[in-house]
C-alpha positions as CSV (number, residue, x, y, z in Angstrom):
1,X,-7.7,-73.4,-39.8
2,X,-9.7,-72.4,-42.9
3,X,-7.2,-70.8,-45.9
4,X,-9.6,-67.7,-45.6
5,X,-9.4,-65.7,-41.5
6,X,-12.8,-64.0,-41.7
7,X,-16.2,-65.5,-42.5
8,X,-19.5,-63.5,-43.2
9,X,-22.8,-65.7,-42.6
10,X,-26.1,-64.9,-43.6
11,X,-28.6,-66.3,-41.9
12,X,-32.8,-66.1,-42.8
13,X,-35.1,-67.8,-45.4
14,X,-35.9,-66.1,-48.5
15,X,-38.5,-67.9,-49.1
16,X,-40.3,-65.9,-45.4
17,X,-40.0,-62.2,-47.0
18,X,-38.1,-59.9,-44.3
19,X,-36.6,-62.9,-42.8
20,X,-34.6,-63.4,-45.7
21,X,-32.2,-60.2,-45.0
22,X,-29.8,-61.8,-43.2
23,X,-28.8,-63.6,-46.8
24,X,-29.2,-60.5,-48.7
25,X,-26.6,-58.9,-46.9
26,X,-24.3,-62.1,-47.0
27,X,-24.5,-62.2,-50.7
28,X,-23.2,-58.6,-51.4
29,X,-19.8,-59.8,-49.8
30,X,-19.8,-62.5,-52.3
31,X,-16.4,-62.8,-53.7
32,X,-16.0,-59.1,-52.7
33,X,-12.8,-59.5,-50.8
34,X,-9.8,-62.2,-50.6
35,X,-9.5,-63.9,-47.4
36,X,-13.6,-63.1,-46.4
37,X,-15.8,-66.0,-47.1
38,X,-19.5,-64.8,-47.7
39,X,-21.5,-68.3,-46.4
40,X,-25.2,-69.2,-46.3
41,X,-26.2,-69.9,-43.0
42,X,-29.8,-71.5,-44.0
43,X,-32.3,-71.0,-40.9
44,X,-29.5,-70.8,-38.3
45,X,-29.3,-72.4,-35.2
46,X,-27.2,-75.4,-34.7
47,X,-26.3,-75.9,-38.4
48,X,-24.0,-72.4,-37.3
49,X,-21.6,-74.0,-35.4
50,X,-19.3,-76.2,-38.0
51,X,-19.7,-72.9,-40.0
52,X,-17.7,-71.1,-37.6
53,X,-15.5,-73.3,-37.1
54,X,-11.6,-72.4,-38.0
55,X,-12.5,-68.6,-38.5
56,X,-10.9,-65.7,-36.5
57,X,-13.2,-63.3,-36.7
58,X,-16.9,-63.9,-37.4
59,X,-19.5,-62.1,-39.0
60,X,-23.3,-63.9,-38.8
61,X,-26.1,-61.4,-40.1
62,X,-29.6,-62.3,-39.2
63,X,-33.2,-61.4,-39.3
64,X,-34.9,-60.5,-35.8
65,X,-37.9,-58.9,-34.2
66,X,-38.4,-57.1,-31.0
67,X,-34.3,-55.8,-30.9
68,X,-34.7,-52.7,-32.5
69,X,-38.0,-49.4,-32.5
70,X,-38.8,-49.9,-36.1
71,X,-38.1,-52.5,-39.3
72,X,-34.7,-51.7,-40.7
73,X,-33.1,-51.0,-37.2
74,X,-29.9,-52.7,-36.9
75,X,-28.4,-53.8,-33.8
76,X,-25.1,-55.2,-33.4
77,X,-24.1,-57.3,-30.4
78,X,-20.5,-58.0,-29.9
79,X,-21.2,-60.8,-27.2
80,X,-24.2,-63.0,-28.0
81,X,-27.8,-61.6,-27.5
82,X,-28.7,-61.9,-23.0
83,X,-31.5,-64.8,-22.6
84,X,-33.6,-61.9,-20.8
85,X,-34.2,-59.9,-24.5
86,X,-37.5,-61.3,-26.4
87,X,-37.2,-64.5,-28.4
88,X,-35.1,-62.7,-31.1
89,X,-34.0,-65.2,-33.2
90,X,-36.8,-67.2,-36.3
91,X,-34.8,-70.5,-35.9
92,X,-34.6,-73.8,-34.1
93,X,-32.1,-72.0,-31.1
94,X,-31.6,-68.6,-31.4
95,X,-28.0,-67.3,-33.0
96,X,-26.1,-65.8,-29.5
97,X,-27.0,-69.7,-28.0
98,X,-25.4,-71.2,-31.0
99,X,-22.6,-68.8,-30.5
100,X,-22.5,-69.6,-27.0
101,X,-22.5,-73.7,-27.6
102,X,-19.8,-73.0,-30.5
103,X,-17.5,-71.3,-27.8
104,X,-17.6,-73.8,-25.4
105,X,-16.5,-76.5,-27.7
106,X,-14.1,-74.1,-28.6
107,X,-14.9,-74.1,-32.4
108,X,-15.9,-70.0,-32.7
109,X,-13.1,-67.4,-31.8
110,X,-14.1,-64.0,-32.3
111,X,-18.3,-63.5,-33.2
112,X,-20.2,-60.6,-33.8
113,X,-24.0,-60.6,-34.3
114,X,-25.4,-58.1,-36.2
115,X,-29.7,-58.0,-36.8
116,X,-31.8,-56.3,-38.7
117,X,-35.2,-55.7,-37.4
118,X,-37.9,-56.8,-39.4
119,X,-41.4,-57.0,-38.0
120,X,-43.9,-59.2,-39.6
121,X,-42.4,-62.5,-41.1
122,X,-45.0,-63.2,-44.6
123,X,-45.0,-66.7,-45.3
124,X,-44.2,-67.8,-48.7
125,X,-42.9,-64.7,-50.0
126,X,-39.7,-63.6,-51.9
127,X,-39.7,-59.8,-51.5
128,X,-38.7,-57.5,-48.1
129,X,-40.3,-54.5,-47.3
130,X,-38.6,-51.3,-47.9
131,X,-37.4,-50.5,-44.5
132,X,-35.8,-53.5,-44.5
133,X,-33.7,-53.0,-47.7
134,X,-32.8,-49.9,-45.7
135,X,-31.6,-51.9,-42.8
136,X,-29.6,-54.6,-44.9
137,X,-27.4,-51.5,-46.7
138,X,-26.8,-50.1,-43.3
139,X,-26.2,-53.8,-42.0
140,X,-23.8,-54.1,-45.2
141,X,-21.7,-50.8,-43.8
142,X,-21.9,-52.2,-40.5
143,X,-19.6,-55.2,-42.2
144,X,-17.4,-53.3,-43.6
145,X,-16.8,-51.3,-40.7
146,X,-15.7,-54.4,-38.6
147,X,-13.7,-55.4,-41.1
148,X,-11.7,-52.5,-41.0
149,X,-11.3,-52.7,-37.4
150,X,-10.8,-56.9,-37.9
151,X,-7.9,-56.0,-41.0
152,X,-6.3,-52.2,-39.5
153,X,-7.0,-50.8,-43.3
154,X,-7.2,-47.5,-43.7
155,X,-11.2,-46.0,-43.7
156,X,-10.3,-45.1,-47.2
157,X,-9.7,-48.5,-48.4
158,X,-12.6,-49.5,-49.6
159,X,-13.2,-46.5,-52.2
160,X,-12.7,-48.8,-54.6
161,X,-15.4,-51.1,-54.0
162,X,-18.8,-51.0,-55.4
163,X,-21.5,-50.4,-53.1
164,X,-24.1,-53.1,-52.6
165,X,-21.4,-55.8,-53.7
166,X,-18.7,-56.4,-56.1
167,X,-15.1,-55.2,-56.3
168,X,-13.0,-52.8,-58.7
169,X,-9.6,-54.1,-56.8
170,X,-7.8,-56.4,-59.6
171,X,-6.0,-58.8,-56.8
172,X,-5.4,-62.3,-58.7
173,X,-2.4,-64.0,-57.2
174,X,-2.7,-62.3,-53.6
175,X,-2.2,-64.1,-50.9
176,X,-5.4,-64.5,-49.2
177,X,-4.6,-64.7,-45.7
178,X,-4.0,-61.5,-45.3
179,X,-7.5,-59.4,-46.4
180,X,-7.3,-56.7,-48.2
181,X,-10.2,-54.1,-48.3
């Protein structure tokens, strides 16, 4: 079992524009909260599966098309994406089948998939469009939300925390199994 209970990976390349949102949103948890790891999930796909392992509860944020009616929808999916929806996922196997192979070797407990929609992947550039900085803050409250449900805090426990990242809470020498929002 990992010291820290919940993990938060971002997934996407920021190197591909909109499909780099999926890390955007991972890196405003960075060092946010004790006992949440924010983790780089690269491109996905298999490379997912040791980075759940020895979590709870499990966060992975991605980039997708054809899940939501415009860029910036966000869709979460408490059981894996169904095989029947479009190709979602930009990476080598889409995210709900690395879910699905890390649950039957028994290395994922509890996963939730949340995606942004983002249209048009541009090759070989840094930036997202607009609507998609709208759908990575309301991916980012879409975190915290489960993470209130994931740690039974209070909704007003995060009204000391920064949007869009960072923390005001001064918790050096908590233990970090327990999170606190």
């Amino acid at each position: 079992m990992r010291e820290n209970r919940i993990g938060i990976i971002g997934c996407g390349n920021p190197f591909m524009g909109n499909d780099g949102a999926g890390i955007l949103v991972m890196q405003l948890f960075e060092g946010r909260y004790p006992g949440v790891d924010a983790i780089d999930g690269g491109t996905g796909g298999f490379g997912l599966i040791p980075l759940m392992e020895g979590y709870e509860k499990v966060v992975i944020v991605d980039a997708m098309t054809g899940i939501g009616n415009r860029i910036g929808d966000v869709v979460v999916f408490a059981t894996p994406p169904s095989l029947d929806l479009p190709a979602c996922s930009l990476h080598d196997i889409g995210i709900g089948d690395a879910v699905a192979v890390a649950r039957e070797l028994g290395c994922a407990a509890e996963v939730v998939i949340i995606g942004i929609e983002v249209g048009d992947i541009r090759a070989f550039h840094r930036g997202v469009d607009p609507a998609v900085e709208g759908g990575v803050r309301d991916a980012e409250k879409e975190v915290i939300r489960l993470l209130r449900e994931w740690t039974d805090e209070p909704c007003g426990a995060l009204a000391g925390s920064k949007p869009g990242g960072g923390s005001e809470s001064t918790s050096s020498g908590q233990d970090s199994s327990r999170v606190r929002l």
